[in-house]
C-alpha positions as CSV (number, residue, x, y, z in Angstrom):
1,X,25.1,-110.5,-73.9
2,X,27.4,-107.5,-74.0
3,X,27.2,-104.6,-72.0
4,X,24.9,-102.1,-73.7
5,X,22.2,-104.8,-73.9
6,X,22.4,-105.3,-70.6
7,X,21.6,-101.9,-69.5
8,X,19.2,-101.5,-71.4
9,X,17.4,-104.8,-70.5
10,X,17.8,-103.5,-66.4
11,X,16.7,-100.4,-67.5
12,X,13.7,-101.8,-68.7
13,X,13.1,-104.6,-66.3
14,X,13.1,-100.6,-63.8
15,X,10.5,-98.8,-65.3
16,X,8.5,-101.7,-66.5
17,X,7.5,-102.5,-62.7
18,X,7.5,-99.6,-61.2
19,X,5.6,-97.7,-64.1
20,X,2.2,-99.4,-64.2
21,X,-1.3,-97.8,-65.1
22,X,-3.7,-96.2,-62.8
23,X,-6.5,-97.6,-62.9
24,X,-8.6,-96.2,-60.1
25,X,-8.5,-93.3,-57.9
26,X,-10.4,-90.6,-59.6
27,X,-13.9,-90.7,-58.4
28,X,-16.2,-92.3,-56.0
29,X,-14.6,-95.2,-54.6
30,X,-17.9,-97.2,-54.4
31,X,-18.2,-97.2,-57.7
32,X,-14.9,-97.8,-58.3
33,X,-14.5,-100.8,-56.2
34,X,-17.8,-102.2,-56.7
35,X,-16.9,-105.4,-58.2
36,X,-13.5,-106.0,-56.3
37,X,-15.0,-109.6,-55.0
38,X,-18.1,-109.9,-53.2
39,X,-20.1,-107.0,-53.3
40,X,-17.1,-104.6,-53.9
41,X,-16.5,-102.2,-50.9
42,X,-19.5,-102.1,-49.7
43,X,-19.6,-106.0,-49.2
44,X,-16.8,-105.9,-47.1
45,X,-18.2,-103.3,-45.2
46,X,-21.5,-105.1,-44.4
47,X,-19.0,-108.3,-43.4
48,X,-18.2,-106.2,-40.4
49,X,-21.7,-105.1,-39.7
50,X,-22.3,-108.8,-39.5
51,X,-19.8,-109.6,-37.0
52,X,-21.3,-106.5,-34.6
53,X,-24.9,-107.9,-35.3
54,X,-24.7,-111.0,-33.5
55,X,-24.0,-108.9,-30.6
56,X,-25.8,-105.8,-30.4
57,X,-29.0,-104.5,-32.5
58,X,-27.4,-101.8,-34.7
59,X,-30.8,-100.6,-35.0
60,X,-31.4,-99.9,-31.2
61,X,-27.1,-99.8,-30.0
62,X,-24.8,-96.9,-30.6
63,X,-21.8,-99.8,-32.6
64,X,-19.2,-97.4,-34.4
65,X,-18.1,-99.9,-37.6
66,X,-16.2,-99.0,-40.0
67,X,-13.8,-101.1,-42.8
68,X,-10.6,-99.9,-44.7
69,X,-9.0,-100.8,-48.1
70,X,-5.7,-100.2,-47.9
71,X,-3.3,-98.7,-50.6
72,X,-2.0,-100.2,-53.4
73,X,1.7,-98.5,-53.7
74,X,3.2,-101.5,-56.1
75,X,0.8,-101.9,-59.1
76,X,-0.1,-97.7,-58.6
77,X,-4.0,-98.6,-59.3
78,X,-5.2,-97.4,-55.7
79,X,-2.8,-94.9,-53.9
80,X,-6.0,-94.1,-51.8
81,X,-6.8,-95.5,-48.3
82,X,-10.3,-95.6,-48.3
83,X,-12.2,-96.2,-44.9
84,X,-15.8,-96.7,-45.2
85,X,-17.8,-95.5,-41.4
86,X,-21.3,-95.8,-40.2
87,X,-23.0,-92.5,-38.7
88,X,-21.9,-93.6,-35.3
89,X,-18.3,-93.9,-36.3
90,X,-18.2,-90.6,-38.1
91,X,-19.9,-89.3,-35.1
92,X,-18.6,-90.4,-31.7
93,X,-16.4,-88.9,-30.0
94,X,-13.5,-91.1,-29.8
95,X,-11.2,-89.6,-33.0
96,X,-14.2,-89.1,-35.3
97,X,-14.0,-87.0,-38.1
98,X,-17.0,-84.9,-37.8
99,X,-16.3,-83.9,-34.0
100,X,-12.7,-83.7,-34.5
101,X,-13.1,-81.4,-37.9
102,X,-15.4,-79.2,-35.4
103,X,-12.9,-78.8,-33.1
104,X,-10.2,-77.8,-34.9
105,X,-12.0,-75.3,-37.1
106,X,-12.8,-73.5,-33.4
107,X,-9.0,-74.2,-32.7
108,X,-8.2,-72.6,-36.2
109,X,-10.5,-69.1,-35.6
110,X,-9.0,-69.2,-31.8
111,X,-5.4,-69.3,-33.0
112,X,-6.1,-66.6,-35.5
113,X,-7.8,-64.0,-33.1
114,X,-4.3,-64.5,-30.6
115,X,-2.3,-63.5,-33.5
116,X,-4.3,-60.8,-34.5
117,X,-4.3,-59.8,-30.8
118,X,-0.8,-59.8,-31.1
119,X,-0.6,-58.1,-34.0
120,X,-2.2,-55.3,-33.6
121,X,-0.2,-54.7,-30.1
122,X,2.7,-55.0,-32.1
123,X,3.9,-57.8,-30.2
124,X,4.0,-60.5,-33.4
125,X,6.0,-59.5,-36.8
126,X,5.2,-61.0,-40.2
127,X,8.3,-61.4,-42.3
128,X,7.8,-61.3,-45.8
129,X,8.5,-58.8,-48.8
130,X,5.1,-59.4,-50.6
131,X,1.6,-59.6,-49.3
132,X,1.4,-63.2,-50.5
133,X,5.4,-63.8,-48.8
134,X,3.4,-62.3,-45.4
135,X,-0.1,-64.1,-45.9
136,X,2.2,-67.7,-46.1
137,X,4.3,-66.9,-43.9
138,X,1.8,-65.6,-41.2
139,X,-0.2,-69.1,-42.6
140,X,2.8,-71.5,-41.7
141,X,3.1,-69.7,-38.2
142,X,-0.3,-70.3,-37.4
143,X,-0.2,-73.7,-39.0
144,X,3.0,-74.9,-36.7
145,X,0.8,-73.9,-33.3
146,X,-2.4,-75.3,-34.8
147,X,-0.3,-79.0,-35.3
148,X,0.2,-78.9,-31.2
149,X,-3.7,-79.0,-30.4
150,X,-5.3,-81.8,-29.3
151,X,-8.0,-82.0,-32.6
152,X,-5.3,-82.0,-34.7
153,X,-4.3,-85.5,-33.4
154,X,-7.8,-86.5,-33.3
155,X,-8.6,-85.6,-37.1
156,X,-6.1,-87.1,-37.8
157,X,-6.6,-90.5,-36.5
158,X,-10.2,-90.3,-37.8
159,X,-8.9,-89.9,-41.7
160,X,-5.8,-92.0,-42.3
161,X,-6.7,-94.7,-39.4
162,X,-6.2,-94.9,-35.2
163,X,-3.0,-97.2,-36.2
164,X,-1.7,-96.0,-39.7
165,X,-1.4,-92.1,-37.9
166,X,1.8,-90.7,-36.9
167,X,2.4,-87.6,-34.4
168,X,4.7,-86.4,-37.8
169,X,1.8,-85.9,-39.7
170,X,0.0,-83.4,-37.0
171,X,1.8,-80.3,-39.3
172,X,0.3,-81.9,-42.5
173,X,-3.0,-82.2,-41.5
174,X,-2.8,-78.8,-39.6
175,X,-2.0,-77.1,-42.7
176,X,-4.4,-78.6,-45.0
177,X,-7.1,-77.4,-42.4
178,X,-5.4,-73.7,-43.1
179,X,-5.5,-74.5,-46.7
180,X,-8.9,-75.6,-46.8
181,X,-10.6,-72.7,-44.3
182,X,-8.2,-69.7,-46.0
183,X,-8.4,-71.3,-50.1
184,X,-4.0,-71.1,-50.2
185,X,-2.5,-72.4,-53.6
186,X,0.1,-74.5,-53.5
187,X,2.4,-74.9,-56.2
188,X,2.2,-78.6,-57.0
189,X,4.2,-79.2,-60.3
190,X,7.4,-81.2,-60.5
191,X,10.8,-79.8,-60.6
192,X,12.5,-80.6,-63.8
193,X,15.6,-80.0,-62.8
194,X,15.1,-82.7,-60.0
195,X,13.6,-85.1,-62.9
196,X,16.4,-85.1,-64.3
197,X,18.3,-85.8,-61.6
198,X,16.2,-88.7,-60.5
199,X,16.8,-90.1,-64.0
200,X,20.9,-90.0,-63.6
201,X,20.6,-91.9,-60.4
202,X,18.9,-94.7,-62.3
203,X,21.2,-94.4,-64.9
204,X,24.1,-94.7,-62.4
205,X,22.3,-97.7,-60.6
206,X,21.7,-99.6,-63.6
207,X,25.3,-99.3,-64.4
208,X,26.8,-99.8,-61.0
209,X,24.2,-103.7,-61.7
210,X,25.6,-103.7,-65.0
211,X,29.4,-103.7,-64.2
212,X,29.3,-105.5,-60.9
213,X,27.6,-108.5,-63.6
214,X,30.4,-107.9,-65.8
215,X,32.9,-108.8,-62.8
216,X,30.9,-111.9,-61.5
217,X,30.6,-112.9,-64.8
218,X,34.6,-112.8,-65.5
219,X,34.4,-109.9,-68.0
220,X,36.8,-107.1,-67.9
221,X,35.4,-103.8,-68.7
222,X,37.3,-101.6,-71.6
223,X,39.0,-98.6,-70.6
224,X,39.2,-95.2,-71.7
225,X,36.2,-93.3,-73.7
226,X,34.8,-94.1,-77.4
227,X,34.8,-91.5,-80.0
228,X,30.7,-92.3,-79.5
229,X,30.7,-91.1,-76.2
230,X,33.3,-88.0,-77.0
231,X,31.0,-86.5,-79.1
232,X,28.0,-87.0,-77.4
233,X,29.5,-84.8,-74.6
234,X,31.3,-82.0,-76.8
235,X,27.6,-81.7,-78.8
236,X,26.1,-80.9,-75.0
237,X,28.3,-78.6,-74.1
238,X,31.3,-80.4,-72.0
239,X,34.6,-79.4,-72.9
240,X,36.4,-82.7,-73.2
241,X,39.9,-83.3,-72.8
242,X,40.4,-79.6,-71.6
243,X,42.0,-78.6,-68.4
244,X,39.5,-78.5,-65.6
245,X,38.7,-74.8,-64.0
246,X,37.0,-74.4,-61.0
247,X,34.1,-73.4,-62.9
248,X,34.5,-76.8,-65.1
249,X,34.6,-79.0,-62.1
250,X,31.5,-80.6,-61.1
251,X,30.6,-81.0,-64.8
252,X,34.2,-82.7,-65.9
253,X,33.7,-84.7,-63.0
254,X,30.2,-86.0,-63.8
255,X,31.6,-86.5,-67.4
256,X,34.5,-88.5,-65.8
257,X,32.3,-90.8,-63.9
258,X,29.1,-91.7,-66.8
259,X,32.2,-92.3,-68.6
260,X,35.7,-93.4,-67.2
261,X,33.8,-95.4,-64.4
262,X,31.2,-96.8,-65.8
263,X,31.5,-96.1,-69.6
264,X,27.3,-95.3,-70.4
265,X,26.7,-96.6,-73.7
266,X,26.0,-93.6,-76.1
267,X,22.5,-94.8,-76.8
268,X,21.4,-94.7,-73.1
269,X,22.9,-91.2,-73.0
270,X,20.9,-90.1,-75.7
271,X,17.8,-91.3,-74.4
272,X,18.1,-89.4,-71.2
273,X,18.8,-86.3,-72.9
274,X,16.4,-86.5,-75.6
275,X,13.6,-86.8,-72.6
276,X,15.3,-83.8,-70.6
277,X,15.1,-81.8,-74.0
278,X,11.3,-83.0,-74.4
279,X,10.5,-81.5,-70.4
280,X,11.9,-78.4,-71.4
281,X,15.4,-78.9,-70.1
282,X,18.4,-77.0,-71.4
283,X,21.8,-77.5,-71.4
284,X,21.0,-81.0,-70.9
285,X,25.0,-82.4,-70.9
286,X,25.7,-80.2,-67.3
287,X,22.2,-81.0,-66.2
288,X,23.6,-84.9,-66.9
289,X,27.3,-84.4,-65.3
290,X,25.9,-83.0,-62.5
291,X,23.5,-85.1,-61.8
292,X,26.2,-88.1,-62.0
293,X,27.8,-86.4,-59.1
294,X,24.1,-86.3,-57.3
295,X,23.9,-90.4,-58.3
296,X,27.1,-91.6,-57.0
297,X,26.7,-89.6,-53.7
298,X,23.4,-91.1,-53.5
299,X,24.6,-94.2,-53.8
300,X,27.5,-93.8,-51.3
301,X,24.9,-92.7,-48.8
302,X,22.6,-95.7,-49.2
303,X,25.4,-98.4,-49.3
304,X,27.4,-97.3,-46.6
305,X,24.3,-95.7,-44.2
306,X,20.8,-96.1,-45.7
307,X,20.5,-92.7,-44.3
308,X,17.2,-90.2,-45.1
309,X,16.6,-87.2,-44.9
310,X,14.2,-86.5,-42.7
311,X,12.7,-82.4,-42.3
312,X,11.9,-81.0,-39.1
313,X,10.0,-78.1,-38.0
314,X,10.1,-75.4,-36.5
315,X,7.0,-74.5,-34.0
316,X,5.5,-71.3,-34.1
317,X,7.1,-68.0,-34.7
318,X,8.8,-67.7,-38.4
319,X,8.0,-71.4,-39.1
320,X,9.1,-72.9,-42.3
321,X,6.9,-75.4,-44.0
322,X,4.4,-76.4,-46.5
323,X,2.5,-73.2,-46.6
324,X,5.6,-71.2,-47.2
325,X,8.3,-72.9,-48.5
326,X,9.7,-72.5,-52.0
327,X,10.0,-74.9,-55.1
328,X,9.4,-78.5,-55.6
329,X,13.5,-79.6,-56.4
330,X,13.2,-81.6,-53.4
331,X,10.7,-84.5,-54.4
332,X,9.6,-85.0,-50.3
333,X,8.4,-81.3,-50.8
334,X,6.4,-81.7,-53.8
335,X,4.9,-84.8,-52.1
336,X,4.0,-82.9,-48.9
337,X,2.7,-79.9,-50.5
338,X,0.3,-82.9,-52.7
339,X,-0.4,-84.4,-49.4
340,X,-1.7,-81.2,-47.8
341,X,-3.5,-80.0,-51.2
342,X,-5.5,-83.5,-50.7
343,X,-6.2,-83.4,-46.8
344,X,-7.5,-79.8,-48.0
345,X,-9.9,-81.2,-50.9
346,X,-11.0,-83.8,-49.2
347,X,-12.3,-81.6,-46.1
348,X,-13.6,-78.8,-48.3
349,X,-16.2,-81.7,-49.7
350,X,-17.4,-82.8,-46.2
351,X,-18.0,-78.8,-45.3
352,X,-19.5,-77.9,-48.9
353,X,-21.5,-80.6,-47.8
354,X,-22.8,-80.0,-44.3
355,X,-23.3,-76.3,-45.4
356,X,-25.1,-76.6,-48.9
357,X,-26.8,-79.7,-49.0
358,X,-27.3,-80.7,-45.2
359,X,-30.6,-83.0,-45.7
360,X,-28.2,-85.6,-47.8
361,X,-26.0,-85.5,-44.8
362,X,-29.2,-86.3,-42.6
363,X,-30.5,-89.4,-45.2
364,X,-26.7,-91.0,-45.3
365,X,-26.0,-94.6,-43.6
366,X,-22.1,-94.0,-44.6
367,X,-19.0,-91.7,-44.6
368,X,-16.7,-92.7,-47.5
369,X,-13.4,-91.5,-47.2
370,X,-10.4,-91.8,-49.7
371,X,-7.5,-90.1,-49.3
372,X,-4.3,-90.4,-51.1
373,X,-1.6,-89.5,-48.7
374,X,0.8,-89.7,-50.9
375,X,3.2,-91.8,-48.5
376,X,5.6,-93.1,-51.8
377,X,9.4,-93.6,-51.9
378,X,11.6,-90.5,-52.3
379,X,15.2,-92.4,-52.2
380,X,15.3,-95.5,-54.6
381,X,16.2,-94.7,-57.8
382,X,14.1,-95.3,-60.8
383,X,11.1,-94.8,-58.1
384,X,12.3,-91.1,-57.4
385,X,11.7,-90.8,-61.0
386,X,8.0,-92.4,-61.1
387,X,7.0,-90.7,-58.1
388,X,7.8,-87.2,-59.0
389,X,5.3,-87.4,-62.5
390,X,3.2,-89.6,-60.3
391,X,-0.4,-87.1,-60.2
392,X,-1.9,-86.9,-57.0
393,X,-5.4,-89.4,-57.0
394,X,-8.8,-87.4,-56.4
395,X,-9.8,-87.3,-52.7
396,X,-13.3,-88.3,-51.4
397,X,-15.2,-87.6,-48.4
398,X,-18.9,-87.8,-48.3
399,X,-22.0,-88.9,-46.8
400,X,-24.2,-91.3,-48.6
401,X,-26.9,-93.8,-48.4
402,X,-26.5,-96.8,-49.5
403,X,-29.0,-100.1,-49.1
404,X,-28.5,-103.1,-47.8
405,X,-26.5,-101.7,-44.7
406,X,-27.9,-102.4,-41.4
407,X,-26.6,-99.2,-39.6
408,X,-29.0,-96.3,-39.1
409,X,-29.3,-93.3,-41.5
410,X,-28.2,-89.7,-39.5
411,X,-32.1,-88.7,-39.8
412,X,-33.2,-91.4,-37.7
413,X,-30.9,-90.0,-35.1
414,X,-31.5,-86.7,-36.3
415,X,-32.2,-85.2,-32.7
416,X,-28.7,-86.3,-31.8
417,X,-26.3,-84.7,-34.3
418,X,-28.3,-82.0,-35.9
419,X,-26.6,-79.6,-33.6
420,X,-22.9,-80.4,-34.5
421,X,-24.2,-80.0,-37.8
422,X,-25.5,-76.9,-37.6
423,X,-22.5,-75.2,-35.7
424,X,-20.2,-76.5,-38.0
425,X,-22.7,-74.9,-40.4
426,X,-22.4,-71.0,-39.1
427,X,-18.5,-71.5,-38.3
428,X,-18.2,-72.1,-42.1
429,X,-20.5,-69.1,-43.5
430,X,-18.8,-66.9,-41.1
431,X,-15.5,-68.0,-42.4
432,X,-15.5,-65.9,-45.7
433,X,-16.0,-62.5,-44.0
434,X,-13.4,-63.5,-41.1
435,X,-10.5,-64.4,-43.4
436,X,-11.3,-61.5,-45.6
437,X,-10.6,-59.2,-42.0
438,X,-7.7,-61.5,-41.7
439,X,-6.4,-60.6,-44.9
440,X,-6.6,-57.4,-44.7
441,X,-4.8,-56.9,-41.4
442,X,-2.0,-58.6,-42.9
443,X,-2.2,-56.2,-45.9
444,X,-1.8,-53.8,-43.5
445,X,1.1,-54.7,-42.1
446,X,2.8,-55.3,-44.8
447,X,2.1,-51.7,-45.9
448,X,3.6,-50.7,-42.5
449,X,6.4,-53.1,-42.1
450,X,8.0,-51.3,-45.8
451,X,7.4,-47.9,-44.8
452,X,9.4,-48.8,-41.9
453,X,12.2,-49.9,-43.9
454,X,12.2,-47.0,-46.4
């Protein structure tokens, strides 16, 4: 088998895994999942009523119960972890989701009113040359202090799971509270640029396979550059053979290496730029040579290190993160801007819910919840690539009734949670008019922060 075949064999051995259908994800899980084995979900769920009932009377005895389908991150049909609870698990006070989402929507409208406070004593400045630069900024700073409260943590536990939930996610579930309470946008689209990328690191993987077989195998690589692979690079825009300015370097370089180190077949390096072209990506041949220099580095890094790079935030006070940070080249970015876009959907459902249609709260026996966290891989090449066009699975969280469940529906316990119910209730019909005053002291100080620079 010679060389080119080989590569393109890997190539497709890559994307053939890691590239699968999905297949779920978009709707109600129930549904969904109703005839994975016995009974779908909902089977599995009554399995651990069943182990609780030959203890306690689930009629008569407060027995929080809930079950948890994990995710499915290697055949990408179910990127959702979906946790199904009974009213008494959605509703005690040990990390619950209802008590915990009540508490931090008070710990939301408290944070605000100190930074107004502050404000308006002139004690707190919001950075920011537009009113939508101050409103995100001003967001991410309340964001930050919002992650350090206790019903953060909490909430926290009571959607992703008591053991799956990490003190790192506090900021990503603070924000999509923010997100959810104030309506933000968040730009979720993939960079191209870092497509593109992604795609020269597999490139430059598959070769590095490819050429390390060769050796094993007793072959001995050719040397120096076909006439094939000349053109290909004078056609997009590399001047080969020339001398190298500084403003030539990174792309003569990245010619150097697809081509004196690991001598891409011309057929591969047609493919990858006839896909760039397709995404909308000019001057595809720099695009390539530079992201050559992006793979081996990559490589380097994993190899010697298996470093990561991890971001860390800044508390309070000109914060930078989710709420105000700035493209999507970074593929851990676009993934945590997804992440809080679906924490923020998902808790918008459950208040819609309790505000607008409260009695099929009251009738329900369950909370489903299904949330894609969007926890993939953002170093391995090929992966990087998948991930990035990867679309974010619909989140879920609802009350229902469903039969055959032993646990109690909320309206037989109506006396006992009505009241959360109803607070939650007013704090979210009083939320439009406060974040329009919000708003529009931020307006104003944007106004007054420019005439103070004129």
């Amino acid at each position: 088998m010679n060389k080119s075949k080989l590569l393109a064999l890997v190539l497709s051995f890559n994307f053939g895994i890691f590239g699968g259908n999905t297949l779920a994800g978009n709707g109600d899980p129930l549904k969904e999942h109703a005839n994975e084995g016995k009974g779908g979900l909902v089977g599995k769920y009554i399995q651990e009523e069943q182990k609780f009932a030959k203890i306690y009377d689930l009629k008569k005895t407060s027995s929080a119960i809930s079950y948890r389908r994990k995710e499915d991150f290697f055949g990408y049909d179910e990127l959702r972890a979906i946790t199904l609870h009974n009213v008494y698990s959605a509703f005690s006070e040990h990390d619950s989701i209802i008590p915990s989402y009540y508490e931090a929507i008070k710990d939301t409208f408290e944070i605000l009113g100190q930074y107004i406070f502050e404000i308006n004593n002139g004690r707190y400045q919001v950075n920011g040359e537009t009113q939508d630069e101050v409103l995100r900024n001003f967001c991410a700073d309340v964001g930050a202090e919002l992650s350090k409260r206790s019903s953060i943590v909490r909430l926290g536990r009571g959607l992703y799971g008591h053991d799956v939930f990490k003190s790192d996610n506090c900021i990503d579930i603070a924000n999509g509270v923010i997100v959810s309470l104030m309506g933000l946008s968040l730009d979720l689209r993939y960079s191209k640029v870092g497509l593109a990328l992604d795609l020269i690191d597999v490139l430059l993987w598959v070769a590095t396979i490819v050429t390390m077989g060769c050796s094993f195998a007793g072959h001995t690589a050719k040397v120096g550059v076909t006439a094939a692979n000349k053109a290909f690079w004078v056609n997009n825009g590399i001047r080969v053979g020339q001398g190298v300015g500084k403003a030539n370097l990174l792309r003569n370089g990245g010619y150097k290496i697809l081509n004196g180190i690991y001598q891409v077949a011309p057929d591969a390096l047609n493919a990858v730029s006839t896909f760039l072209k397709s995404i909308g990506v000019k001057a595809t041949g720099k695009v390539m040579a530079a992201g050559a220099i992006s793979g081996v580095t990559l490589i380097a890094k994993e190899v010697v290190s298996g470093a990561k790079d991890i971001t860390v935030y800044n508390l309070a006070k000109n914060s930078k993160n989710t709420l105000n940070s700035d493209g999507n080249f970074c593929l851990s970015v676009q993934l945590t801007k997804q992440r809080v876009r679906n924490i923020a959907d998902a808790l918008q459902q459950l208040g819609n819910q309790i505000a607008y249609n409260k009695n099929e709260v009251l009738n329900s026996n369950l909370l489903v919840c299904a949330l894609d966290r969007r926890n993939l891989n953002t170093w391995f090449p090929g992966l990087c690539a998948i991930n990035r066009v990867n679309e974010p699975q619909t989140s879920f969280l609802k009350f229902v009734e469903v039969s055959g469940i032993i646990s109690p529906t909320i309206g037989e316990r109506k006396d006992r949670f009505l009241e959360i119910l109803n607070t939650i209730e007013e704090l979210l019909k009083r939320n439009e008019e406060f974040f329009k005053y919000v708003k529009q002291i931020l307006s104003g100080q944007s106004i007054n922060n420019n005439e103070e620079g004129k």
